[in-house]
NUBADREN-761508 format. One record per atom (N, C-alpha, C): residue in one letter; x, y, z. Coordinates in steps of 0.2 Angstrom, whole numbers, padded with zeros to 4 digits, always signed. Example, Ala and Ser with C-alpha at 12.3 -4.5 7.8 and 13.67 -1.06 7.14 Angstrom:
a+0066-0028+0039;a+0062-0022+0039;a+0066-0016+0039;s+0064-0011+0035;s+0068-0005+0036;s+0064+0000+0039;
% end
This chain:
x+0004-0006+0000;x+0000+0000+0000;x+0004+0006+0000;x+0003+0012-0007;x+0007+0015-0006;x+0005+0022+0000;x+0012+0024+0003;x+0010+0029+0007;x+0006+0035+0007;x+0003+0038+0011;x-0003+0044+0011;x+0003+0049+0010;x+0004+0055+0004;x+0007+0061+0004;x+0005+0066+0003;x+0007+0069+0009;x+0005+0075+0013;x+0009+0082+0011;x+0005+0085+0008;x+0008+0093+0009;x+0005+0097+0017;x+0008+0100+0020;x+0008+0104+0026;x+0010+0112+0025;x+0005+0113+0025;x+0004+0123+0025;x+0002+0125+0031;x+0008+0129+0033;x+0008+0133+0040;x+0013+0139+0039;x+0012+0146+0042;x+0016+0151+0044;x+0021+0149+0048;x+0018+0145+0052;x+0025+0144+0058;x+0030+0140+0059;x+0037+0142+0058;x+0043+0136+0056;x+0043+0131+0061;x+0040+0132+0068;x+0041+0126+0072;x+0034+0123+0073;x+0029+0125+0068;x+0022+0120+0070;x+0023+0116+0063;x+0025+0118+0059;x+0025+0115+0051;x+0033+0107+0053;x+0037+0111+0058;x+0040+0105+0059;x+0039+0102+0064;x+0034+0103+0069;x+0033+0099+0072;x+0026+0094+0069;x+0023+0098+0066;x+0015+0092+0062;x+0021+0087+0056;x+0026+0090+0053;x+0029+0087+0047;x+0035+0079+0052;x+0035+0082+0057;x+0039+0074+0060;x+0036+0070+0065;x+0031+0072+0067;x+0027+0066+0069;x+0023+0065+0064;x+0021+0066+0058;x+0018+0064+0054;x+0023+0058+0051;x+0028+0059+0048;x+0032+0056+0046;x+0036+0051+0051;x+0033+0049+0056;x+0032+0044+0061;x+0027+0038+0059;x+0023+0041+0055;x+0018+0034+0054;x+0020+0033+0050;x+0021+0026+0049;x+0022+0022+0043;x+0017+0021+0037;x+0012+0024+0039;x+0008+0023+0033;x+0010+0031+0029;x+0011+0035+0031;x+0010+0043+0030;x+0017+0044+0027;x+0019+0050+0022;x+0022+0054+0021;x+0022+0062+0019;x+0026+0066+0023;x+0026+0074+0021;x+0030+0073+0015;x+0028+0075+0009;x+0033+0076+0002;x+0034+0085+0002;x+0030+0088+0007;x+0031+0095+0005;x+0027+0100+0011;x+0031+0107+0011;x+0028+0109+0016;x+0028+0116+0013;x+0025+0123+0017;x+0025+0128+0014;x+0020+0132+0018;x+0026+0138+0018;x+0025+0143+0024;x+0018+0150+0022;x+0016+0150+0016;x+0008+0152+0016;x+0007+0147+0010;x+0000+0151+0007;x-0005+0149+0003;x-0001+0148-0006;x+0003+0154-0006;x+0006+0154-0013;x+0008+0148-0013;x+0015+0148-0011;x+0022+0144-0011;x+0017+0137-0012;x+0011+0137-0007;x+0007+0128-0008;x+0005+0128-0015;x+0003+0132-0018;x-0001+0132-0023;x+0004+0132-0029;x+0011+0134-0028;x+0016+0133-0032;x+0016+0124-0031;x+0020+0123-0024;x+0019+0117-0026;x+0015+0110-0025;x+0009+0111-0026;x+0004+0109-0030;x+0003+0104-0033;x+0006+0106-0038;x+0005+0101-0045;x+0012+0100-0046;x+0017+0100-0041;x+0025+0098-0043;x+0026+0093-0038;x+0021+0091-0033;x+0020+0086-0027;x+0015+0082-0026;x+0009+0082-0030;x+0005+0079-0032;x+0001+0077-0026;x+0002+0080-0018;x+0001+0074-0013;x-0010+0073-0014;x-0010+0068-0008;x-0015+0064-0009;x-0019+0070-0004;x-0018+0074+0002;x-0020+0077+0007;x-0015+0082+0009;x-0019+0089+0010;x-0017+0096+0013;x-0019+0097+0020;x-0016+0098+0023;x-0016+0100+0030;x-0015+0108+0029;x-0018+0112+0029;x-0019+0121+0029;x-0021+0125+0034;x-0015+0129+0036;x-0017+0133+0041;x-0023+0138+0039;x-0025+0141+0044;x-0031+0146+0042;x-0028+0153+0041;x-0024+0157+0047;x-0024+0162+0046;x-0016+0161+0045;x-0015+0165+0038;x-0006+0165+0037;x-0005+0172+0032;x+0002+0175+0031;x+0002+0179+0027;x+0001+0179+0020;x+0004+0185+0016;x+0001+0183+0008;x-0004+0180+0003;x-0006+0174+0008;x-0012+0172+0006;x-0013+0167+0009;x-0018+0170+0014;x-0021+0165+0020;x-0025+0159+0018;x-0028+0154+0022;x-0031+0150+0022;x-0037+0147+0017;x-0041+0153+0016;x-0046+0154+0015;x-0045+0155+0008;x-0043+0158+0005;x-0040+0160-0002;x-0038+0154-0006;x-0033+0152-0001;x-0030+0143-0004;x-0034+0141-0007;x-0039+0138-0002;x-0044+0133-0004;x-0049+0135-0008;x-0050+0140-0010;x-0055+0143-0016;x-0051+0142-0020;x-0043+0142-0022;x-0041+0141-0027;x-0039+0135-0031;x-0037+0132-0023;x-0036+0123-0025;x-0043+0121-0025;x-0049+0122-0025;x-0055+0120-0026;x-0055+0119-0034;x-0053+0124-0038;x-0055+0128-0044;x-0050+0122-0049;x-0046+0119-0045;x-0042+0113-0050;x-0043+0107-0047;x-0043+0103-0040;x-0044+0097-0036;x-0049+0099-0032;x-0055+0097-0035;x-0061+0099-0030;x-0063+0091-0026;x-0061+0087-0026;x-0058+0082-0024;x-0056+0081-0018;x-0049+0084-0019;x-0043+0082-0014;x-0043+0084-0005;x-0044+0078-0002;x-0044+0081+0004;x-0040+0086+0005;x-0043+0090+0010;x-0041+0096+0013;x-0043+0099+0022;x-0038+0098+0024;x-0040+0098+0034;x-0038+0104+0037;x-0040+0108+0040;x-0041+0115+0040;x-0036+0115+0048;x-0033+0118+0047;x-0029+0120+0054;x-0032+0125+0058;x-0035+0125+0063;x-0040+0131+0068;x-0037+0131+0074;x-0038+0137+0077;x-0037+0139+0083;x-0044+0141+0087;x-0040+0137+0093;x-0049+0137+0097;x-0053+0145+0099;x-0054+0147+0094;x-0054+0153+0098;x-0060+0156+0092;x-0066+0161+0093;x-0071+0164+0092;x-0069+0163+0083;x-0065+0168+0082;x-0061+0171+0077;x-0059+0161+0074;x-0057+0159+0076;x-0054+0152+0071;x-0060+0147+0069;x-0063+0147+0075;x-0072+0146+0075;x-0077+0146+0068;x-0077+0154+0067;x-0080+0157+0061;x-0076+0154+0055;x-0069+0155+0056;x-0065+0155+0048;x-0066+0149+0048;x-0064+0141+0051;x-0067+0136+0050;x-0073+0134+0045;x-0077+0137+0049;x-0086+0134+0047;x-0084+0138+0041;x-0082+0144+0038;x-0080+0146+0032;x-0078+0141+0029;x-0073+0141+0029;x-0070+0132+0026;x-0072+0128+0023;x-0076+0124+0029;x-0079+0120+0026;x-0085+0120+0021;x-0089+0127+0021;x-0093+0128+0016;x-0090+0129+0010;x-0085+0129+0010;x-0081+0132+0003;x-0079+0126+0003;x-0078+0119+0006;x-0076+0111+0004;x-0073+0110+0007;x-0069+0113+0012;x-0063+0110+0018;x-0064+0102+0019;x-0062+0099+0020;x-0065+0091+0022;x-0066+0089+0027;x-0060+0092+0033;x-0062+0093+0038;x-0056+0098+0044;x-0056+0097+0050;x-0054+0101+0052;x-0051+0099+0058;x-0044+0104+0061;x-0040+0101+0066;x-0039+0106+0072;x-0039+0105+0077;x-0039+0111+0083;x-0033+0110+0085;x-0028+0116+0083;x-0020+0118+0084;x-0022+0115+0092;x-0017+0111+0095;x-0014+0110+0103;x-0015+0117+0104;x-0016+0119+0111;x-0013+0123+0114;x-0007+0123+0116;x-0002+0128+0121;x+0002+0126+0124;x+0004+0124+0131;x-0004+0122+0133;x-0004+0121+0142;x-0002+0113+0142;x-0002+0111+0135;x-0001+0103+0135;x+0009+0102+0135;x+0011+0107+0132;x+0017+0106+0131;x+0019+0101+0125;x+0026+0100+0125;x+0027+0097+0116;x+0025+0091+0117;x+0025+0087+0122;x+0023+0078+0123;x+0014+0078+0120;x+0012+0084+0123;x+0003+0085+0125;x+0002+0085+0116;x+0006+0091+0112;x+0005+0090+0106;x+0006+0087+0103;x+0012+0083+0104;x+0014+0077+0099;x+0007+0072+0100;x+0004+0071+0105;x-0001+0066+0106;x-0006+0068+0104;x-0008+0074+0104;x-0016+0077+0099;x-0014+0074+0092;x-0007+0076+0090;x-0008+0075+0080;x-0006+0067+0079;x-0005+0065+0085;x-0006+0058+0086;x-0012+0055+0085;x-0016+0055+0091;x-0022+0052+0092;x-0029+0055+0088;x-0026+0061+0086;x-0035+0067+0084;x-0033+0066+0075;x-0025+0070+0075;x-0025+0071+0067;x-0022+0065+0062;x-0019+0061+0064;x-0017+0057+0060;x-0024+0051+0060;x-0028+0048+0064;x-0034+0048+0062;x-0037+0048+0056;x-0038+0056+0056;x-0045+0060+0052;x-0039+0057+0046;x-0032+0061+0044;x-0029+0059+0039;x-0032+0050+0035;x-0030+0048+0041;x-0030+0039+0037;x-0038+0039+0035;x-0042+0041+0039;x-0050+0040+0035;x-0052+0043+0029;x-0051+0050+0028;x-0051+0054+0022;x-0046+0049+0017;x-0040+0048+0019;x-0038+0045+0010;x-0038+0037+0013;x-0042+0032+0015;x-0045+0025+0015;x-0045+0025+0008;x-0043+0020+0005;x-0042+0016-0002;x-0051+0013-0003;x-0055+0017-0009;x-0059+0012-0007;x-0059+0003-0008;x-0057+0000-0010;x-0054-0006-0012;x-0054-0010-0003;x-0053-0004+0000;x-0052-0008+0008;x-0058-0005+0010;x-0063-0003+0010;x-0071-0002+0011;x-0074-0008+0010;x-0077-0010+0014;x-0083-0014+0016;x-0088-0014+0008;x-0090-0018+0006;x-0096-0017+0001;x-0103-0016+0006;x-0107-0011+0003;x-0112-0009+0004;x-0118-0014+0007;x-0122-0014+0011;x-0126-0021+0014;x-0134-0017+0012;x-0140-0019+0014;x-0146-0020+0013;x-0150-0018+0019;x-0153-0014+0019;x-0156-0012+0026;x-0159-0020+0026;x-0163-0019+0034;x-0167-0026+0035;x-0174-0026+0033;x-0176-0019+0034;x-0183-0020+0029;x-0183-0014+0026;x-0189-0013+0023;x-0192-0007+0020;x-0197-0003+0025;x-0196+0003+0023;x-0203+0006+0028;x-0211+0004+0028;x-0212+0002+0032;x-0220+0000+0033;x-0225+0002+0039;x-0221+0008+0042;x-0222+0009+0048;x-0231+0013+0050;x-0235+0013+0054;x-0239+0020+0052;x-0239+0023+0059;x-0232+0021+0062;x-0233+0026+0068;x-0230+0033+0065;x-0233+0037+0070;x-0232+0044+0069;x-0226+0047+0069;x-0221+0050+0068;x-0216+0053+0069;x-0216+0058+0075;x-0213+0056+0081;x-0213+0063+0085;x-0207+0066+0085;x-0200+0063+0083;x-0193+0067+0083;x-0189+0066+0077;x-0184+0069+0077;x-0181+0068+0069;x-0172+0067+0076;x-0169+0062+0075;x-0162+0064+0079;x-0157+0063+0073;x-0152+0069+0073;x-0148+0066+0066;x-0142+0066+0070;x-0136+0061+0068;x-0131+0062+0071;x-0123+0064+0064;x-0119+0067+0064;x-0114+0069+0060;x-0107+0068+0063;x-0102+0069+0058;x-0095+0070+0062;x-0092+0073+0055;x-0087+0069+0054;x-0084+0073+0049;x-0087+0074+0040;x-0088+0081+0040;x-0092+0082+0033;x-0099+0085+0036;x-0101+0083+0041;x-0107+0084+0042;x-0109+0093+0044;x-0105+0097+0046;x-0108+0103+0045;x-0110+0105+0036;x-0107+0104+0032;x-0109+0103+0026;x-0116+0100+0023;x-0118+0095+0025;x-0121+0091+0026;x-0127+0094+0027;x-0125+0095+0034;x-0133+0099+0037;x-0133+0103+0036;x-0131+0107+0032;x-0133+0116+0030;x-0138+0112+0025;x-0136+0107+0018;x-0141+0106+0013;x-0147+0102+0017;x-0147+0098+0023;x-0152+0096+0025;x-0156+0103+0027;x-0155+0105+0030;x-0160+0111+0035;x-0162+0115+0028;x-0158+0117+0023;x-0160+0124+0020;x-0165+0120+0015;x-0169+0113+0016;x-0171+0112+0013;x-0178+0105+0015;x-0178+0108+0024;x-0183+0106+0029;x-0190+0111+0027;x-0198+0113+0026;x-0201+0118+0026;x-0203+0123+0035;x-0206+0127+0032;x-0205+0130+0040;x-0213+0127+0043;x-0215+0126+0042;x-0221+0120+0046;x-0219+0114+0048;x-0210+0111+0047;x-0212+0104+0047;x-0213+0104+0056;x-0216+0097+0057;x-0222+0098+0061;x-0218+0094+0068;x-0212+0094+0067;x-0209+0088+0075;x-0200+0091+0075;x-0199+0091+0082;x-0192+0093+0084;x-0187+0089+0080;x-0181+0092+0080;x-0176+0088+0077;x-0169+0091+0083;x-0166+0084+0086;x-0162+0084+0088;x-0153+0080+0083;x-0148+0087+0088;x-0143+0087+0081;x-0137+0084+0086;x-0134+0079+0084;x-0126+0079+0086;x-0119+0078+0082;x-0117+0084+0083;x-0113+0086+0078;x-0105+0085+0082;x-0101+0082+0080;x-0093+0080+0082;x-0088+0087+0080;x-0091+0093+0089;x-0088+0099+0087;x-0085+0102+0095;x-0079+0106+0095;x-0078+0107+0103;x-0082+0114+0103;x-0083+0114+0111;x-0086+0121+0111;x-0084+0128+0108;x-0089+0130+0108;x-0090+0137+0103;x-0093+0136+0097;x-0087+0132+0094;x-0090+0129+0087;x-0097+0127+0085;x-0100+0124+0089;x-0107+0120+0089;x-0111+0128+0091;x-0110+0130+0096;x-0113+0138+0095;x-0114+0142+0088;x-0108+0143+0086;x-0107+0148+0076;x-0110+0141+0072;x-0111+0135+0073;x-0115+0130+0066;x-0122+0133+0069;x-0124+0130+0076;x-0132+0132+0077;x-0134+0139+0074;x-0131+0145+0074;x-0131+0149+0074;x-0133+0151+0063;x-0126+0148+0058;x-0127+0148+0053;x-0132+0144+0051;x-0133+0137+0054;x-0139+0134+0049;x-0146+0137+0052;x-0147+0141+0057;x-0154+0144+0058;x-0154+0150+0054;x-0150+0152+0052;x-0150+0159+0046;x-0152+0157+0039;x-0147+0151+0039;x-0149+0147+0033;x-0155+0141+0032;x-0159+0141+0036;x-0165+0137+0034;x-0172+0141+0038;x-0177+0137+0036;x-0183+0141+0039;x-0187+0140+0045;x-0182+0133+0051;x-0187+0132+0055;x-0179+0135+0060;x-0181+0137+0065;x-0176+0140+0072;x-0171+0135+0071;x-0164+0134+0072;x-0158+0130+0075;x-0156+0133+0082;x-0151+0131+0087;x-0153+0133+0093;x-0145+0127+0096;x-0139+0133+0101;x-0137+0126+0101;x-0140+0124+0110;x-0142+0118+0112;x-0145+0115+0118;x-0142+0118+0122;x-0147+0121+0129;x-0148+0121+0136;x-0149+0117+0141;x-0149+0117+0147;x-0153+0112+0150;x-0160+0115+0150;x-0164+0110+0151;x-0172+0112+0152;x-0175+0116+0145;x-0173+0113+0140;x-0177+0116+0134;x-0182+0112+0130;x-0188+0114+0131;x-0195+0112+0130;x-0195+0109+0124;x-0194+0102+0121;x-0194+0102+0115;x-0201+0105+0111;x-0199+0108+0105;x-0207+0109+0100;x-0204+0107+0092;x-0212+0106+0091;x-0212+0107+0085;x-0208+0110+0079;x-0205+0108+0074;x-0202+0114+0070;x-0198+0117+0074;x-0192+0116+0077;x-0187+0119+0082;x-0181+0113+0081;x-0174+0115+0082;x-0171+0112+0083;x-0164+0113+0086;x-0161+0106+0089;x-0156+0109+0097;x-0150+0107+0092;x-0143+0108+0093;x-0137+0106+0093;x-0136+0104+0099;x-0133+0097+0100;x-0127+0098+0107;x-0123+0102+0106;x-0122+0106+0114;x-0118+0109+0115;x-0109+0106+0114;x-0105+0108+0111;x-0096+0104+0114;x-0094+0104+0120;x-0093+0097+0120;x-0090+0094+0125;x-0096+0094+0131;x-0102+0093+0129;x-0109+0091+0132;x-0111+0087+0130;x-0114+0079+0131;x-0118+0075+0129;x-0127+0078+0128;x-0129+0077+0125;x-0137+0078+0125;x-0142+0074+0126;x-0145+0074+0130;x-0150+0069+0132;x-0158+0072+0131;x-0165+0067+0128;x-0169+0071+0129;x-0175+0065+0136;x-0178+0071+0137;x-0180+0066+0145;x-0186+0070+0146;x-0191+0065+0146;x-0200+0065+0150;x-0201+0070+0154;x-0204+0074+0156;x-0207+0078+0161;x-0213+0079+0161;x-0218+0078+0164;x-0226+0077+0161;x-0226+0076+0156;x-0231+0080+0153;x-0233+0085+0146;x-0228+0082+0141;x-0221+0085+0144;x-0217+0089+0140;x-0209+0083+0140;x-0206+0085+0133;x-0201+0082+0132;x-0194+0088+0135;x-0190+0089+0139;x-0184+0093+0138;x-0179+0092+0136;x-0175+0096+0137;x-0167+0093+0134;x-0164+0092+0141;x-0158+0088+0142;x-0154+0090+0148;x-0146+0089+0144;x-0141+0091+0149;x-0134+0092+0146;x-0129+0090+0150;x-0125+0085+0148;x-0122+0083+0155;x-0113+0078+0153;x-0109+0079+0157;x-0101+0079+0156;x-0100+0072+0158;x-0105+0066+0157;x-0102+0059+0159;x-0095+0059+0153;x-0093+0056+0156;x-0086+0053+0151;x-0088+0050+0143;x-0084+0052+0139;x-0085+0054+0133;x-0087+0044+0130;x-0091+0043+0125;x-0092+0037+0122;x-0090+0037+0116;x-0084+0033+0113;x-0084+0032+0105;x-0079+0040+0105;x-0075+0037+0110;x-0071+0042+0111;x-0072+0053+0109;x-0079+0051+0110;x-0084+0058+0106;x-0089+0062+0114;x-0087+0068+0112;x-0093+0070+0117;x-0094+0079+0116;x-0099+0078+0113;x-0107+0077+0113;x-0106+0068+0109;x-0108+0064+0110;x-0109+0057+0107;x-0115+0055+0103;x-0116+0053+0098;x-0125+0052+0095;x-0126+0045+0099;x-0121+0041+0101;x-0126+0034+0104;x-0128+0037+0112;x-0126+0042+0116;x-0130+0045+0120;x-0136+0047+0120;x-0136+0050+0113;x-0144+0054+0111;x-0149+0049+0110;x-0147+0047+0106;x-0152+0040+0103;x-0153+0034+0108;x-0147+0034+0114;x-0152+0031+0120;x-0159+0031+0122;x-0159+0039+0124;x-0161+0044+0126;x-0169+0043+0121;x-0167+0045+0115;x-0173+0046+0111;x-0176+0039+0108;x-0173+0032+0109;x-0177+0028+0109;x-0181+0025+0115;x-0179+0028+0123;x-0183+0027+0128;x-0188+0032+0128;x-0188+0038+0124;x-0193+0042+0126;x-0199+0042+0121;x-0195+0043+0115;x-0201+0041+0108;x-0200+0037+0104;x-0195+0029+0107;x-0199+0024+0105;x-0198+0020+0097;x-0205+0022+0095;x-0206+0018+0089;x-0208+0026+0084;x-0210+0032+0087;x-0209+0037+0086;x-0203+0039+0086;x-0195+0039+0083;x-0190+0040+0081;x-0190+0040+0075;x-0186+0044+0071;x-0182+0044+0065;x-0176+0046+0066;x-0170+0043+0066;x-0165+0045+0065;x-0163+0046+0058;x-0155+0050+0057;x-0153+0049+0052;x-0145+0049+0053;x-0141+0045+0052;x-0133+0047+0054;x-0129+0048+0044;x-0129+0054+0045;x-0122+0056+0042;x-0117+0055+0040;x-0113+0058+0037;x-0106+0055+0035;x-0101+0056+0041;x-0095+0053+0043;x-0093+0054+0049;x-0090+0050+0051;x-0082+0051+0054;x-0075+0044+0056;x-0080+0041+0062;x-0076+0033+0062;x-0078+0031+0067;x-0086+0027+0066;x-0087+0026+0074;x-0095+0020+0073;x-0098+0022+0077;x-0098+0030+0081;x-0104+0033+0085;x-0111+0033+0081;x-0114+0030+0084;x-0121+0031+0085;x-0124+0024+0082;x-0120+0019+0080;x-0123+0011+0078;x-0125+0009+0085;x-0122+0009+0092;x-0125+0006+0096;x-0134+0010+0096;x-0135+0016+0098;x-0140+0019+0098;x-0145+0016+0094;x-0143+0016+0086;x-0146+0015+0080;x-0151+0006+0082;x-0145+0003+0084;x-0148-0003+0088;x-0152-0003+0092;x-0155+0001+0096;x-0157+0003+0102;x-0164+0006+0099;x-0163+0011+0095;x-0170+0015+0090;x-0173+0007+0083;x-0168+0004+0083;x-0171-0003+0078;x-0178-0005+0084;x-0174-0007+0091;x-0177-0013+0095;x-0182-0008+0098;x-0183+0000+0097;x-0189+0001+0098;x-0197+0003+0093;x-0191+0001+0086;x-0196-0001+0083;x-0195+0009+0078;x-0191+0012+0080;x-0188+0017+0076;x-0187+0018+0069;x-0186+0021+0065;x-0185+0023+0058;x-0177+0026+0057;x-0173+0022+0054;x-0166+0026+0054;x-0164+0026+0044;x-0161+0031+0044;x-0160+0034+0036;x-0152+0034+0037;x-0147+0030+0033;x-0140+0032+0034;x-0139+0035+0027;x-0134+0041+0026;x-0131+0044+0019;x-0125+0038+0016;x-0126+0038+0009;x-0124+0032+0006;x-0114+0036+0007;x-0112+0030+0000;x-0104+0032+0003;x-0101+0034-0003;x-0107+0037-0008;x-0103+0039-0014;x-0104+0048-0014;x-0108+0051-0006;x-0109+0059-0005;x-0106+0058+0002;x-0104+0054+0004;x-0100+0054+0014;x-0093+0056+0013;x-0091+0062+0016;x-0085+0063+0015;x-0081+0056+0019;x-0085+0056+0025;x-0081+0046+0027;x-0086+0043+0029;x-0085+0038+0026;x-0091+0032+0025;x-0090+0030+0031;x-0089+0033+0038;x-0088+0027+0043;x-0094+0026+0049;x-0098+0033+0051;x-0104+0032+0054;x-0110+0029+0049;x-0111+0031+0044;x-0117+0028+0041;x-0115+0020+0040;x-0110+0020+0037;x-0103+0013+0034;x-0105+0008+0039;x-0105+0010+0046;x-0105+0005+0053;x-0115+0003+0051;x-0120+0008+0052;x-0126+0006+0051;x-0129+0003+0046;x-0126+0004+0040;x-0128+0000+0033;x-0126-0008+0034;x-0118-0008+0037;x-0115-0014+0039;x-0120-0018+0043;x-0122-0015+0048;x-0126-0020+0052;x-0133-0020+0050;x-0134-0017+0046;x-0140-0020+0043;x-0146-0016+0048;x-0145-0011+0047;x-0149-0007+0054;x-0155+0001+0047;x-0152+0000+0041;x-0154+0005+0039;x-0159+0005+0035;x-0165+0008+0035;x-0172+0007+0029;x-0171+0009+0025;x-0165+0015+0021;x-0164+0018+0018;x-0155+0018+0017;x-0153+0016+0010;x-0147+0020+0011;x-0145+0026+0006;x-0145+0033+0008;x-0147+0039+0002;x-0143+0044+0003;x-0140+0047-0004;x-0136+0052-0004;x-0140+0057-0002;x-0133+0063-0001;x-0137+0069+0003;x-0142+0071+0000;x-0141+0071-0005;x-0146+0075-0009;x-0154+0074-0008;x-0157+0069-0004;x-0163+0064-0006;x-0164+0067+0001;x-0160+0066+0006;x-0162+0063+0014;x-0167+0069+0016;x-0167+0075+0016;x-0169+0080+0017;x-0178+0078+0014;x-0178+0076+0009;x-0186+0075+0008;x-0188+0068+0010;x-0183+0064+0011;x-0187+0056+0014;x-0187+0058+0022;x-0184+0062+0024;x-0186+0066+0032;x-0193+0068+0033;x-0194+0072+0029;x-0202+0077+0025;x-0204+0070+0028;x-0205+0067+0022;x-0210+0063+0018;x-0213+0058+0024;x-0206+0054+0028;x-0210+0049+0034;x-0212+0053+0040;x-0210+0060+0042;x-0214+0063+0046;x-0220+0065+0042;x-0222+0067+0036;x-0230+0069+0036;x-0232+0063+0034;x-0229+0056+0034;x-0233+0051+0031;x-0241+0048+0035;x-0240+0047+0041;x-0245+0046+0045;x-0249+0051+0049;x-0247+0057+0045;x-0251+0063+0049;x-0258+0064+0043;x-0256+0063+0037;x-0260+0063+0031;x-0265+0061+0032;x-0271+0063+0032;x-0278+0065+0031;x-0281+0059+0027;x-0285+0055+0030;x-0287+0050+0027;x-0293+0049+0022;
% end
């Protein structure tokens, strides 16, 4: 198997060499090139051919943002993982990014970790995301068969989606193409650190018709309304008389993720049951298959996005696998087979 080759764009001589030599610590991995802003990368480009860009956000000459608009315009393809800084300002330019195609995205170390703490973030976080974006498809699992077809005529009382990488993208085209009547909550788990999850809630309620919101404790679920977990919060939703709330809480992370979707979907298969529709998104990893099992045996609705529109076919990839999914559909569809089985049983006889 040949090596993954990496170009690394960064301003700064000692983060470009420090991401450039633990990267080339893996044996699967190669840096073939590095490059202190946007031009110099864009020079070379197409003289290094690599398979994935690691790109800072803010640099001189020509920043982050720029880049990628322009490497778009000839590899609209080509991974691309955004270097951010956890801060309001890195937040925004990020979620910039990825509307513009970023693939996905890495949160610079601090320095309260120190060099060891760093070396083990681009350890355990970036080198990861790297190996799932350029996966051979040749080493992908072949596609399986839901277990059945919909035939349900319970109601729909919630929509819970789950995301990870690719997914802010994702749900901008789900939402901006939800109606502003649809008629049942929808709960969102997105694989984002705090703040972040605040500026997506934020954008996709500007960009769609029904409210986005990111979760409090005690929030009244309604109708046509929708939560984000908060980062580094799981979300729960839980019984109260009448009323469904949200609650928010720091148990220790699951699927090594937190906010977590197999937390949610606990959660929403105890409360509404055979009344669930999930949908899990493109996204590393196997968060939200145990859940998904759990929304099956309550007799649930679950929709996974297929693997030819999933930036990484690994959350939907685990539910189709287990044979857990009624539908397997590109992004483009999911939005209206959402519609469709929530107004299916409310229609008028």
């Amino acid at each position: 198997m040949p090596k993954v080759r990496i170009l690394v764009v960064d301003d700064s001589v000692v983060f470009r060499r420090l991401v450039s030599d633990e990267l080339s610590r893996d044996p699967e991995l190669e840096v073939v090139a590095t490059a202190a802003d946007g031009r110099i990368a864009l020079a070379k480009l197409t003289r290094v051919s690599p398979d994935l860009i690691v790109l800072d956000v803010v640099m001189p000459v020509m920043d982050g943002l720029a880049t990628l608009k322009e490497i778009r315009k000839t590899h609209p393809r080509l991974p691309v993982i955004m270097f951010s800084a956890l801060t309001e300002r890195g937040a925004e330019a990020t979620l910039d990014a990825l509307a513009l195609g970023a693939s996905d995205y890495f949160a610079k170390p601090s320095d309260a970790g120190g060099l060891e703490g760093s070396l083990r973030v681009i350890r355990d976080e970036l080198v990861p995301r790297i190996k799932a974006l350029c996966t051979r498809p040749s080493s992908r699992p072949a596609p399986a068969a839901g277990r059945r077809s919909y035939s349900s005529t319970e109601p729909v009382r919630v929509v819970a989606i789950g995301a990870s990488t690719g997914g802010p993208k994702a749900l901008t085209e789900i939402f901006a193409n939800l109606p502003a009547d649809f008629p049942v909550p929808i709960l969102v788990v997105q694989h984002m650190p705090p703040m972040f999850t605040h500026l997506l809630a934020e954008r996709l309620s500007a960009q769609s018709l029904i409210v986005v919101r990111e979760a409090s404790p005690g929030c009244i679920l309604k109708p046509g309304e929708a939560w984000i977990a908060p980062g580094d919060y799981h979300m729960i939703a839980v019984k109260d008389g009448l009323h469904c709330r949200l609650q928010t809480h720091q148990d220790p992370p699951e699927n090594s993720c937190r906010p977590a979707v197999d937390v949610l979907l606990r959660s929403v298969a105890k409360v509404f049951g055979a009344g669930s529709l999930t949908a899990i998104l493109t996204g590393m990893g196997r968060d939200g298959l145990r859940g998904c099992e759990l929304v099956r045996e309550a007799g649930g609705q679950i929709l996974a996005q297929d693997e030819a529109t999933s930036v990484v076919w690994g959350m939907p990839g685990y539910v189709v696998q287990a044979g857990l999914a009624d539908r397997v559909l590109p992004l483009s569809m999911i939005a209206s087979a959402i519609v469709e089985r929530v107004r299916l049983a409310r229609r008028p006889t």
